[in-house]
PAKOLVO-424706 format. One record per residue (C-alpha): residue number from 1; residue in three letters; x, y, z. Coordinates in pm, whole numbers. Each point is the difference from the previous one (the first is absolute). Layout:
BEGIN
(NUM,"ALA",(X,Y,Z));
...
This chain:
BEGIN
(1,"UNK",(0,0,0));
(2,"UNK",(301,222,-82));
(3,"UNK",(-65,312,-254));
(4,"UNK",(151,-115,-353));
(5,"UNK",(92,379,-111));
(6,"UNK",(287,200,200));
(7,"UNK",(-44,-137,366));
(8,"UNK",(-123,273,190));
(9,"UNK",(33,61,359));
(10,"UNK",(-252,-205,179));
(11,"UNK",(-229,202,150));
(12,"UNK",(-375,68,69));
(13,"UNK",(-128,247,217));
(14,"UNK",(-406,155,59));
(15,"UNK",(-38,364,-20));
(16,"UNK",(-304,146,110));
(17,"UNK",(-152,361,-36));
(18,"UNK",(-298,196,-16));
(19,"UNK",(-101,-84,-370));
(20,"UNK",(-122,-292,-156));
(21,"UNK",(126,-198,-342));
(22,"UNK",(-211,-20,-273));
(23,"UNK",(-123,-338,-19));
(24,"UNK",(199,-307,-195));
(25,"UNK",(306,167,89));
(26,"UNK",(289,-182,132));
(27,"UNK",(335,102,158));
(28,"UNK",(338,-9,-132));
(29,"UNK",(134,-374,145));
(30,"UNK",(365,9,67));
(31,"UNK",(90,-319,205));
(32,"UNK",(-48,-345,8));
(33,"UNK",(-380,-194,-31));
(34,"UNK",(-119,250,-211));
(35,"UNK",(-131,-64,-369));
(36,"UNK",(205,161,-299));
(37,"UNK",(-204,18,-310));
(38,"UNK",(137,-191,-297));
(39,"UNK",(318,173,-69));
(40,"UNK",(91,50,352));
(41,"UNK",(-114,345,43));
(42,"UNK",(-128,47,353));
(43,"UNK",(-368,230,-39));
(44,"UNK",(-15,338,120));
(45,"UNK",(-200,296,149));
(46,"UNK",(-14,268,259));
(47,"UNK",(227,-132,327));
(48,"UNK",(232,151,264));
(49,"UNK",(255,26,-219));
(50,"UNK",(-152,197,-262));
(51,"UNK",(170,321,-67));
(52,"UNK",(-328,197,117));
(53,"UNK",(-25,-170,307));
(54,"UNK",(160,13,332));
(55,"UNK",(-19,-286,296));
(56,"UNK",(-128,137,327));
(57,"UNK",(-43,-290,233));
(58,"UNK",(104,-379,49));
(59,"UNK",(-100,-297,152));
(60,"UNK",(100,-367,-12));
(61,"UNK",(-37,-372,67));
(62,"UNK",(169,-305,-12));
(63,"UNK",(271,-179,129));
(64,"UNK",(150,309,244));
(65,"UNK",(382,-32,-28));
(66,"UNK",(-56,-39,-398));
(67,"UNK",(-212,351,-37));
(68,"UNK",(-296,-76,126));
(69,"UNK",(53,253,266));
(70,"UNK",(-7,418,-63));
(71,"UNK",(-224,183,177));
(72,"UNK",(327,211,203));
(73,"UNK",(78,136,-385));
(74,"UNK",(-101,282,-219));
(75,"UNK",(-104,-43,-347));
(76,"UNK",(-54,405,-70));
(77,"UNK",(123,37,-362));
(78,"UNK",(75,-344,-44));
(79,"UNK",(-1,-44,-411));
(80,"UNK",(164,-365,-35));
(81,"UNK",(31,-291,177));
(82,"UNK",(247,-332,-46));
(83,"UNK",(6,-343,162));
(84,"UNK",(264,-304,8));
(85,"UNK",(-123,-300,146));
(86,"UNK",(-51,103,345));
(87,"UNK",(13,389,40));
(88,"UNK",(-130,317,-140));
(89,"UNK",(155,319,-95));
(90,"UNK",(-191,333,-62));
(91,"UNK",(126,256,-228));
(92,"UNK",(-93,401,-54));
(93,"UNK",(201,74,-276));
(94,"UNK",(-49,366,-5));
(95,"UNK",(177,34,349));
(96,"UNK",(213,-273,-98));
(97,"UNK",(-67,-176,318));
(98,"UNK",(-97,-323,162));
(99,"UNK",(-30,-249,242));
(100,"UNK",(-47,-375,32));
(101,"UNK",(-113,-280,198));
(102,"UNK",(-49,-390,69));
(103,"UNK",(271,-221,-39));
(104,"UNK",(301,213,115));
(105,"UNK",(247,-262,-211));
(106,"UNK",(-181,-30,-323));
(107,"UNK",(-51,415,-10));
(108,"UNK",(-216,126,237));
(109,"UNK",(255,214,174));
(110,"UNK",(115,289,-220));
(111,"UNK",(-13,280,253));
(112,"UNK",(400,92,-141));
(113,"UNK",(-129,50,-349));
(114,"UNK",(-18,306,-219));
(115,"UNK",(-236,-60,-272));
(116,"UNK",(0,368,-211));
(117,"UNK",(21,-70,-343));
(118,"UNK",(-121,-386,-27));
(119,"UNK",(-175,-94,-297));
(120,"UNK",(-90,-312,36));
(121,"UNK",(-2,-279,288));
(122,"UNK",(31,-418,-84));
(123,"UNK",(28,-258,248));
(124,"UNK",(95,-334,78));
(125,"UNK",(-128,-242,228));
(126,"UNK",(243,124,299));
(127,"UNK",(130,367,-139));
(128,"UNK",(-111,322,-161));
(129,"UNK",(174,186,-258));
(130,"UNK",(-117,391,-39));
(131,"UNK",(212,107,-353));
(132,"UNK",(58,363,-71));
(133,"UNK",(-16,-7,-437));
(134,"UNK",(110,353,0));
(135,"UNK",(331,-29,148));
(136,"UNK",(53,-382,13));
(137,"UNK",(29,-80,302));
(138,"UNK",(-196,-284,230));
(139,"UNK",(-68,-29,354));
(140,"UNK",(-59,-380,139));
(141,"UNK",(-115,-148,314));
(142,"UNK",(-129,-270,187));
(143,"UNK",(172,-337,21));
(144,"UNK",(336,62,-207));
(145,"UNK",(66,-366,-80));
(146,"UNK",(-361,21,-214));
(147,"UNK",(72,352,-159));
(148,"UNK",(36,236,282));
(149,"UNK",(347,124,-99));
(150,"UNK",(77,194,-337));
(151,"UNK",(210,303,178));
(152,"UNK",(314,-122,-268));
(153,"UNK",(-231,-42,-292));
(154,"UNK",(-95,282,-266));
(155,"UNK",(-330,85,-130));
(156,"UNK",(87,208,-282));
(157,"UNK",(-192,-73,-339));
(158,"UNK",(-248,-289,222));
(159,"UNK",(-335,20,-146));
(160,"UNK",(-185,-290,152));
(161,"UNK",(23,-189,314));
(162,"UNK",(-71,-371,37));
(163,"UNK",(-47,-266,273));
(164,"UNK",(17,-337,153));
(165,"UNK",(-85,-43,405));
(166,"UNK",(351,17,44));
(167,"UNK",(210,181,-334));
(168,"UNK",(-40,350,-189));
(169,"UNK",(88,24,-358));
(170,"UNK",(49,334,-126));
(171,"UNK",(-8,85,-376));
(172,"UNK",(87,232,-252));
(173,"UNK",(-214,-57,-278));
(174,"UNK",(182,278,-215));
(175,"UNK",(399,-157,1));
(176,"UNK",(-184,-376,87));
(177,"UNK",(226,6,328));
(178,"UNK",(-94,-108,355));
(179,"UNK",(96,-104,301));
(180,"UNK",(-140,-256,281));
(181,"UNK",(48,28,376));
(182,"UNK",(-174,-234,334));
(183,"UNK",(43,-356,24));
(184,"UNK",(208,-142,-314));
(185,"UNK",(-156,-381,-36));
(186,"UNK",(-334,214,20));
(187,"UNK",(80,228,-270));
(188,"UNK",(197,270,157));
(189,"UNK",(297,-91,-287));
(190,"UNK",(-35,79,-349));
(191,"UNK",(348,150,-72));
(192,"UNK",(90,-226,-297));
(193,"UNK",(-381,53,-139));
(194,"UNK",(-16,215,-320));
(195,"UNK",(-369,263,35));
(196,"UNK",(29,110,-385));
(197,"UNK",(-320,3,-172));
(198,"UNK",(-213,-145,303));
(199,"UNK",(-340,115,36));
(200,"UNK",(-170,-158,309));
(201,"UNK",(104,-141,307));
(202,"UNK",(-200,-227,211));
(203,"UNK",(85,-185,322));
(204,"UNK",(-142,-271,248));
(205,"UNK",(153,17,396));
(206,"UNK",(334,-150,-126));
(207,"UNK",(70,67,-360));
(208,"UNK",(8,263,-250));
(209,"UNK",(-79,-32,-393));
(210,"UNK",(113,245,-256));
(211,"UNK",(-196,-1,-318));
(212,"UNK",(31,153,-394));
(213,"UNK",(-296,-9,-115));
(214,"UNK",(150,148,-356));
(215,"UNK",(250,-293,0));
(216,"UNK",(-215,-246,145));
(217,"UNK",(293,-80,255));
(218,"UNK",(14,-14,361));
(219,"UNK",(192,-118,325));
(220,"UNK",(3,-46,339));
(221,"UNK",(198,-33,333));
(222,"UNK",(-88,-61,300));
(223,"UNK",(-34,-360,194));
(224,"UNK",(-50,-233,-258));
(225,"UNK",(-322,-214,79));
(226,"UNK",(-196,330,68));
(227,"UNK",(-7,186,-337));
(228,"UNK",(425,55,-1));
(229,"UNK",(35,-254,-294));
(230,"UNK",(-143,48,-333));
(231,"UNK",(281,-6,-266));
(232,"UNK",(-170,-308,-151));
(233,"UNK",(-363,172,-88));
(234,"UNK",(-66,229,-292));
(235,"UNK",(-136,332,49));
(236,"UNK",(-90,74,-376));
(237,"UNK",(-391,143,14));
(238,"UNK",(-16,-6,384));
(239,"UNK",(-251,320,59));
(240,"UNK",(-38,-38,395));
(241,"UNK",(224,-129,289));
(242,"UNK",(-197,-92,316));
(243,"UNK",(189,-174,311));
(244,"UNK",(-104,-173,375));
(245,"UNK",(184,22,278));
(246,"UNK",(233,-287,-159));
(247,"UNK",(-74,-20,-403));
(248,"UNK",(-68,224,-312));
(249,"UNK",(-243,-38,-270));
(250,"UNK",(62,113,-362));
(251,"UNK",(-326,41,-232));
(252,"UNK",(48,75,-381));
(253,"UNK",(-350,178,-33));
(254,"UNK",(-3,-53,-394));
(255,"UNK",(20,-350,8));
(256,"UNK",(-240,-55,304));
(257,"UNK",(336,-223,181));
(258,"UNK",(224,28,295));
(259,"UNK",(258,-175,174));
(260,"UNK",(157,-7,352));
(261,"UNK",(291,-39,211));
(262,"UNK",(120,-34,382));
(263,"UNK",(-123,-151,294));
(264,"UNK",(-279,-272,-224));
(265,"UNK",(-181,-51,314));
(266,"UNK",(-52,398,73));
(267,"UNK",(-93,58,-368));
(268,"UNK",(299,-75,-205));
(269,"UNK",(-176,-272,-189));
(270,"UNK",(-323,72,-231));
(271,"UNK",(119,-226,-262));
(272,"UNK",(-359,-138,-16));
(273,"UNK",(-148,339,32));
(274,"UNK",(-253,173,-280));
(275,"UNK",(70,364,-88));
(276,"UNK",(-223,71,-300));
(277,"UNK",(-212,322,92));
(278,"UNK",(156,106,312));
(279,"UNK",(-88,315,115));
(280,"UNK",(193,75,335));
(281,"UNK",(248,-188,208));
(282,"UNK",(42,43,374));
(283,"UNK",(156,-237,295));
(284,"UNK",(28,-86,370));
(285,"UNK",(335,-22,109));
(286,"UNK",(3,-382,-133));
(287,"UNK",(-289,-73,-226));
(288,"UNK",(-105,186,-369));
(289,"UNK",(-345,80,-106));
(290,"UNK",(-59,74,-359));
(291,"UNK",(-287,152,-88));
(292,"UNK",(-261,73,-343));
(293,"UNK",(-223,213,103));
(294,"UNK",(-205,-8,-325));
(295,"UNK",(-70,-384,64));
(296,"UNK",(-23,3,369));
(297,"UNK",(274,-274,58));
(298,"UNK",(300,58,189));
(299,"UNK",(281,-303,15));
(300,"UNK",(241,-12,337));
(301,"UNK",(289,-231,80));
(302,"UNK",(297,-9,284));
(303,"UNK",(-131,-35,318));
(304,"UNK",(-322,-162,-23));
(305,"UNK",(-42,125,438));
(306,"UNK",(107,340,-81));
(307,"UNK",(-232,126,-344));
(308,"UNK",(192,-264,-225));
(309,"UNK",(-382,-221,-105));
(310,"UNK",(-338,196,-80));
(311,"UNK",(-105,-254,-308));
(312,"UNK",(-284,-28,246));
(313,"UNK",(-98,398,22));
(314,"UNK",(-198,210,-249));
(315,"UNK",(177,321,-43));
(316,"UNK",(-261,143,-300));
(317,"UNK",(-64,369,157));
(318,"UNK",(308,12,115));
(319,"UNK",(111,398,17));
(320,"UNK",(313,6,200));
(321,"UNK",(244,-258,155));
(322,"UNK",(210,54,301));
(323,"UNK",(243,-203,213));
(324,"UNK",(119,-73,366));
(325,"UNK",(361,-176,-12));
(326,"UNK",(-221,-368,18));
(327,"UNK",(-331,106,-130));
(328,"UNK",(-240,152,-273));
(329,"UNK",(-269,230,-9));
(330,"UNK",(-243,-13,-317));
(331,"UNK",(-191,305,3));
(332,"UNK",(-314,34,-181));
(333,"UNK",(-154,391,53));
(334,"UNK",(-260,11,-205));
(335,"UNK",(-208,-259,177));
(336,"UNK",(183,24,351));
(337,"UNK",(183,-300,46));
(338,"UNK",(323,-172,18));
(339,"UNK",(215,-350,31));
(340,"UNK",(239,-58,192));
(341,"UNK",(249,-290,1));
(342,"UNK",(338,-106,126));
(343,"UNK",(93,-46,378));
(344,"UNK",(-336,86,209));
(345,"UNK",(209,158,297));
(346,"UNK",(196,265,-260));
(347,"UNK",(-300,151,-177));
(348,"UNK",(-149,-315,-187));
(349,"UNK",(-290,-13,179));
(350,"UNK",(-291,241,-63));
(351,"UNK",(-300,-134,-94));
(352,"UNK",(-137,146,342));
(353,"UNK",(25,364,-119));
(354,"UNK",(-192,284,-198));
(355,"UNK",(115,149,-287));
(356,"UNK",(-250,169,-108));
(357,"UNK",(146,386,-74));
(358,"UNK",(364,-91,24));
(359,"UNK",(229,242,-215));
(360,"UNK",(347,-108,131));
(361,"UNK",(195,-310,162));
(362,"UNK",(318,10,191));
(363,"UNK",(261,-268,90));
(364,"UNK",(305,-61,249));
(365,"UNK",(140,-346,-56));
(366,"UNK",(-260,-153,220));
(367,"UNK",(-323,197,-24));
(368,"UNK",(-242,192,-198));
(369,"UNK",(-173,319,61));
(370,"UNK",(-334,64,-181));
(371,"UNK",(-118,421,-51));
(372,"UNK",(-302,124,-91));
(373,"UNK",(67,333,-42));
(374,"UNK",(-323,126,-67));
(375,"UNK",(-120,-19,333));
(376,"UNK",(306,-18,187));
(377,"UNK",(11,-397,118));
(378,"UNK",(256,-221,-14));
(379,"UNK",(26,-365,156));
(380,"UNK",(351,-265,9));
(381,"UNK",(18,-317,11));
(382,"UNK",(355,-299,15));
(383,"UNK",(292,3,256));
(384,"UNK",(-191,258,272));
(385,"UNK",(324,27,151));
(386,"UNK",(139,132,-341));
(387,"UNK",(-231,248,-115));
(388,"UNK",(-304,-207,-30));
(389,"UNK",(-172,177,298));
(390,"UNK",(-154,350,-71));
(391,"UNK",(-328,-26,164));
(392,"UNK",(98,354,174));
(393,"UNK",(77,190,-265));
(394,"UNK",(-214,294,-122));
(395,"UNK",(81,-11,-376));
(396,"UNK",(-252,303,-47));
(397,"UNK",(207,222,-278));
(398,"UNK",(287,-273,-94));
(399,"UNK",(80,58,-358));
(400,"UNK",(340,-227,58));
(401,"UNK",(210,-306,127));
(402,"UNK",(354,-76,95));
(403,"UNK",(178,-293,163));
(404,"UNK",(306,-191,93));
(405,"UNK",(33,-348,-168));
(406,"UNK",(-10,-198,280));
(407,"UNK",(-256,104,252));
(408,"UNK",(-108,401,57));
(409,"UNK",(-196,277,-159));
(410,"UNK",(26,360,34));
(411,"UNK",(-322,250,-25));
(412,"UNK",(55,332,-70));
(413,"UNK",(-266,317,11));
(414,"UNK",(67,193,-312));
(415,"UNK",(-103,345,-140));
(416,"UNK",(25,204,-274));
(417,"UNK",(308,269,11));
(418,"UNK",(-61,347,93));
(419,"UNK",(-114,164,-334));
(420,"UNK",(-159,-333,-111));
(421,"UNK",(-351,-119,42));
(422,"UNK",(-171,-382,-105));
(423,"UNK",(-183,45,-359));
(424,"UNK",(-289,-271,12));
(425,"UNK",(-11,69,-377));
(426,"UNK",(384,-132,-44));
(427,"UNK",(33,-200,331));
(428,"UNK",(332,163,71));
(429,"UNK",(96,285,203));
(430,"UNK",(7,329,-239));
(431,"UNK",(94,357,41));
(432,"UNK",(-252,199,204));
(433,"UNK",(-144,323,-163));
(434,"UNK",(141,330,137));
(435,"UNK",(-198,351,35));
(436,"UNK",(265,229,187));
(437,"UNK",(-140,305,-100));
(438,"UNK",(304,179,-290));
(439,"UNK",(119,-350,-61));
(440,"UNK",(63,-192,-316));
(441,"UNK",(-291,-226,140));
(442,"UNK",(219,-295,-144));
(443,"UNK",(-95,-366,227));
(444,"UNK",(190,-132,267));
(445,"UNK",(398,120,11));
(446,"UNK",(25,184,-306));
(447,"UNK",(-227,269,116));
(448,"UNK",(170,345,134));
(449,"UNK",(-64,323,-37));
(450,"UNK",(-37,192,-342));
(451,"UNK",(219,256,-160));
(452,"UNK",(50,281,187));
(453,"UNK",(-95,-132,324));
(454,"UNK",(200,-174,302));
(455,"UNK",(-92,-184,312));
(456,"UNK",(-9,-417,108));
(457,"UNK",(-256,-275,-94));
(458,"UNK",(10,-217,290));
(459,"UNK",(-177,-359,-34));
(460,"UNK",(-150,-222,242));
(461,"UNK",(-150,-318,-130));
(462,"UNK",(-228,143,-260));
(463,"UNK",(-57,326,136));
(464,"UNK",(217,336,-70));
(465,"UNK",(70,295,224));
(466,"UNK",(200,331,-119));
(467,"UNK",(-13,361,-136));
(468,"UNK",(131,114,-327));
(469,"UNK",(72,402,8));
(470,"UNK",(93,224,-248));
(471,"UNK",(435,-31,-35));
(472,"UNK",(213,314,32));
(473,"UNK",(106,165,-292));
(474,"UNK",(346,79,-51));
(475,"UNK",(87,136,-352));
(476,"UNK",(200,278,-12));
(477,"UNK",(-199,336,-142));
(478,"UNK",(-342,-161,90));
(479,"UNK",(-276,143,233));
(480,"UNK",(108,-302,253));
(481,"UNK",(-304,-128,36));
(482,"UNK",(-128,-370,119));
(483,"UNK",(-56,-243,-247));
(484,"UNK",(-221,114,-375));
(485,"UNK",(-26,315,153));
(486,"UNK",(370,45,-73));
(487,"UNK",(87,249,-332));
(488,"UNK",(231,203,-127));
(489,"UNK",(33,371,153));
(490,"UNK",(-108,320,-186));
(491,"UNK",(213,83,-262));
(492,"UNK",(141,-348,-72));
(493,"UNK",(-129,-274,-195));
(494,"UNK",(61,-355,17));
(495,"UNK",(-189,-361,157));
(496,"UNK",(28,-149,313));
(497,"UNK",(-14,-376,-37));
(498,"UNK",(-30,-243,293));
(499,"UNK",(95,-392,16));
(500,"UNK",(-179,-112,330));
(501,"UNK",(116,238,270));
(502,"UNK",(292,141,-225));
(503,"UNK",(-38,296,-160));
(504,"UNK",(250,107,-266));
(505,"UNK",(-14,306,-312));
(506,"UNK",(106,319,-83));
(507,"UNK",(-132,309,26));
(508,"UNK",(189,221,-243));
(509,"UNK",(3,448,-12));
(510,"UNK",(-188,138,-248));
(511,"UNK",(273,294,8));
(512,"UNK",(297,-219,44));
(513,"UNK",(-104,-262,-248));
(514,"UNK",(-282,114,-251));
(515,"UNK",(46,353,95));
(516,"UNK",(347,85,-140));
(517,"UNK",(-42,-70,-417));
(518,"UNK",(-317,212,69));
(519,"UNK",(188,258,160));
(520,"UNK",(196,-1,-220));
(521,"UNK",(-164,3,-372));
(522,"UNK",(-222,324,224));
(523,"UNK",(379,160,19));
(524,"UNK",(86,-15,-358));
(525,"UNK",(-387,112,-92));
(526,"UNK",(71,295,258));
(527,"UNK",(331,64,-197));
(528,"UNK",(-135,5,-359));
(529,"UNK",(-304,201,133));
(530,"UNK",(259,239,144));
(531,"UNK",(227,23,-290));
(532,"UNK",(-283,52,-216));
(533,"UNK",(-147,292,183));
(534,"UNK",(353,197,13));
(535,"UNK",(36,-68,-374));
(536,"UNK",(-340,179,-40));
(537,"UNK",(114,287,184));
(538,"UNK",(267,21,-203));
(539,"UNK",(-177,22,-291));
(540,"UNK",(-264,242,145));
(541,"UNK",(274,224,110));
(542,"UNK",(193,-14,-354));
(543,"UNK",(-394,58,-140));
(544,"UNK",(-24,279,207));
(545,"UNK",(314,176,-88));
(546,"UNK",(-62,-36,-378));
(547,"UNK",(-394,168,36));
(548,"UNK",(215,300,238));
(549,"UNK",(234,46,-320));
C-alpha cells in the first residue's frame, strides 16, 4: 500500500474550520492506506496546507509516544505537516519554523532545527529530510543509521526525493546523477548506479526501482527478495509501477498484461493473474487488488489474511478504494456502502457501520477513519489502540487528515488566512473583497490605497481595518498641496504625477522657460518699431526743411 509515484512523506492530518467543503470533495492523501487514482496521483482539494489557509489548532490520538499525543503544542500558522513512521513534524514555512513530536529517534525531536528556506520535506521510515532547492543544501534527522545524517552530502541540482523505510535517494533528473544515503542492503547505496534518462522511481520498504519509460529499461537495488532484483524482466511498454510492503507490480496498460517480482508470497507472484481492463491498482502492505471499475470485478492476490482474496466480493459501484497496512476498504458513495476485507482487527471488518454520506476515508497502518463532512461526523474502526478509536472526537468543520504509518493521527482546526475568505462557489479559500474608502478596492492582499493617497490596510480573517488620506505633495514650484489637489503654482506650468504615495513632475517658469524667446522676439519688435519711428522723423524733419526753403 506504498504510493507508486515519488514517495511522499507519509503523512495525514484533519484540519477543521468554520466552513464547510462542497460535497464529493476529497482531501489531498499524502501517506500510506490511502487510494492513488490510476497513475498514482494522490486527489486534491482545499486542506491545511493550502496556500490560503492557515492551521489554528491541533489535537491527536493514537499510540502516545508515536504522536498520538499534542495537546501542550501550538499549531497557529501551521501550513505543512510530515510524518516518518512514528512521529510528526509541523512546518510554517513563512516563519521558517517548526517543531516535532513522537518518536524522539525516528524524528520527533527537532527543537535544534532552523527550517527558513525549505522547500520540500521526504521521509523515511525512521528520519526526515527538509531540502532547501534554492541553495542546495539538506537538513536530516531522526535515526541516522535509516537517513538521519546528510550534514557531508550536497543538495545542489536535487530535484526529487525518494524513499524506502530505511534509505533516501536523491536525484537530479537534469545531469541523470544521484546519490543514496540510510541503510545500504536497504537501498541507502546506489553509487555505481547510472540516473540518465530515468523517469520514475518507485519503492516498497526495502528496495528501490528506477525506470525509463522512453527506453523501456529499468533497475533496482535494494534487498533482493523484496523488489531489489529485477535485471532479468523487461520493462518495454510498462505504463505503471505499483509495489507492497515486499514486491512491485509492472502493468503494460496497452496490452492489458503485467508481471511481478519480490517477496511471491507478499505479492511478487501474479503469474496467473488477469489484467485486461484494469482500471486502478492499489495494495495493503502484502496483498494487490486490481480493479475494472467498468465491469465491477476487482482480482487480489498475496496475502489471502491481509486483502490478498475477494473472488468472493462484488465490487460493481465501487467509487473509491483505500487501504490499512493489512486491509481494504471498497467504497461505494453513491448508494452508501462499503466492503471491507483483510485482517478483521486492522480495518477489515466493517460490515457493522454506516456509510451513508461519507466523502473521505483515512488510514494509519492499522485503522480507518470514515468523514462525513457534510454534517460534521466521523466514526473509526481496527487496532483501537492505533487510531481505531475516535468515538470523542468532534469532527464538526474537518476538511482534512494526517497520520503516522504505524499508529497516530493528528487533527488540526484550520482557517482561511487573514485577507482570505471560503468561496462556496469554488470550495477554496479566495481573496476577500475590500471597500477602504480611496482604495484600489482590489480583493484580499493586493488591495491598498489609490494614487495619491497613503495610509495601512490591516486584515483580520476576512475583515479590513485602515484609513487612506490624501499623501503630501512635494514637487518643487507646486502649491504643496495633499494628494490631486496638488498643481503647479501661478506662473508655471507643468503636471504633477503620482505612483501610489509618490509624487514626482515638474513645474517649469513661464518667464524662465517659455518666457524668454517671447521676451525676446517683443525686444527685437520694440527695436524695429523704434528704428522705424526715428527714421520717420528723419524724414519729417528733412520734409520740413525742404517746404521752409
Amino acid at each position: 500500500m506504498r504510493y507508486h509515484r515519488k514517495r511522499e512523506a507519509r503523512v495525514f492530518v484533519i484540519c477543521t474550520s468554520a466552513v464547510s467543503l462542497v460535497a464529493g470533495q476529497t482531501d489531498t492523501q499524502v501517506s500510506k492506506g490511502f487510494s492513488v487514482d490510476q497513475s498514482g496521483t494522490p486527489s486534491q482539494t482545499l486542506s491545511c496546507q493550502d496556500e490560503q489557509v492557515a492551521a489554528e489548532k491541533g489535537f491527536c490520538w493514537g499510540v502516545t509516544d508515536h504522536g498520538g499525543e499534542c495537546s501542550g503544542l501550538n499549531f497557529q500558522g501551521v501550513t505543512g505537516v510530515f510524518s516518518t513512521g512514528s512521529a510528526f513534524l509541523a512546518l510554517n514555512k513563512a516563519s521558517g519554523k517548526g517543531f516535532c513530536w513522537g518518536s524522539a529517534i525516528n524524528g520527533g525531536d527537532c527543537g535544534h532545527m532552523d527550517f527558513h528556506g525549505v522547500t520540500d520535506v521526504s521521509s523515511t521510515g525512521s528520519a526526515f529530510l527538509a531540502l532547501n532547492k534554492v541553495r542546495g543544501k539538506g537538513l536530516c534527522w531522526g535515526d541516522a543509521i535509516y537517513g538521519g545524517e546528510c550534514a557531508h552530502l550536497d543538495f545542489t541540482g536535487v530535484s526529487d526525493v525518494y524513499s524506502t523505510d530505511f534509505a533516501f535517494l536523491a536525484l537530479d533528473k537534469v545531469s541523470g546523477k544521484g546519490f543514496c544515503w540510510g541503510s545500504a542492503d536497504v537501498g541507502g547505496d546506489c553509487s555505481k548506479l547510472d540516473f540518465a534518462g530515468i523517469t520514475e522511481i518507485y519503492s516498497t520498504n526495502f528496495a528501490f526501482m528506477a525506470l525509463d519509460k522512453v527506453n523501456g529499461k529499468g533497475f533496482c537495488w535494494g534487498v533482493a527478495n523484496n523488489g531489489g532484483e529485477c535485471s532479468h524482466l523487461d520493462f518495454k511498454g510498462v505504463t505503471d509501477v505499483y509495489s507492497t510492503n515486499f514486491a512491485f507490480f509492472a502493468l503494460k496498460r496497452s496490452t492489458g498484461t503485467g508481471f511481478c517480482w519480490g517477496y511471491a508470497k507478499y505479492g511478487g507472484d501474479c503469474a496467473n493473474v488477469p489484467f485486461q481492463g484494469v482500471t486502478e491498482v492499489y495494495s495493503t502492505g502484502s496483498s494487490f487488488m486490481a480493479l475494472n471499475k467498468a465491469s465491477g470485478k476487482g482480482t487480489c492476490w498475496g496475502v489471502p489474511d491481509d486483502g490478498g482474496e475477494c473472488g468472493h466480493l462484488d465490487l460493481s459501484g465501487v467509487t473509491d478504494v483505500y487501504s490499512t497496512n493489512f486491509a481494504f476498504l471498497a467504497l461505494k458513495k453513491a448508494s452508501g456502502k462499503a466492503l471491507c476485507w483483510g485482517g478483521a482487527e486492522n480495518g477489515g471488518e466493517c460490515s457493522h457501520l454506516d456509510f451513508q454520506g461519507v466523502t473521505d476515508v483515512y488510514s494509519t497502518g492499522f485503522a480507518f477513519l470514515a468523514l462525513k463532512k457534510e454534517i460534521g461526523k466521523g466514526f473509526c474502526w481496527g487496532s483501537t489502540d492505533l487510531g481505531g478509536d475516535c468515538s470523542h472526537t468532534n469532527f464538526l468543520g474537518i476538511h482534512g487528515v494526517y497520520s503516522t504509518y504505524y499508529s497516530a493521527f493528528l487533527a488540526m482546526s484550520c482557517a482561511c488566512r487573514d485577507s482570505f475568505q471560503f468561496s462556496r462557489e469554488q470550495g477554496l479559500c479566495a481573496a476577500a473583497p475590500c471597500h477602504v474608502l480611496n482604495s484600489n478596492q482590489l480583493p484580499g492582499r493586493a488591495c491598498a490605497c489609490d494614487n495619491s493617497f497613503e495610509g495601512s490596510i490591516i486584515w483580520n480573517k476576512a475583515n479590513h481595518t485602515g484609513v487612506c488620506t490624501p499623501a503630501p505633495c512635494h514637487v518643487p514650484n507646486s502649491n504643496l498641496k495633499p494628494g490631486v489637489a496638488c498643481a503647479c503654482n501661478r506662473w508655471y506650468y507643468g503636471t504633477v504625477i503620482w505612483h501610489g504615495r509618490q509624487s514626482t513632475g515638474v513645474c517649469n517658469s513661464l518667464v524662465f522657460n517659455v518666457g524668454l524667446p517671447v521676451l525676446a522676439i517683443a525686444q527685437v519688435v520694440t527695436l524695429l518699431v523704434l528704428a522705424y519711428l526715428r527714421h520717420r522723423r528723419k524724414r519729417l524733419a528733412a520734409f520740413k526743411a525742404e517746404c521752409e526753403d
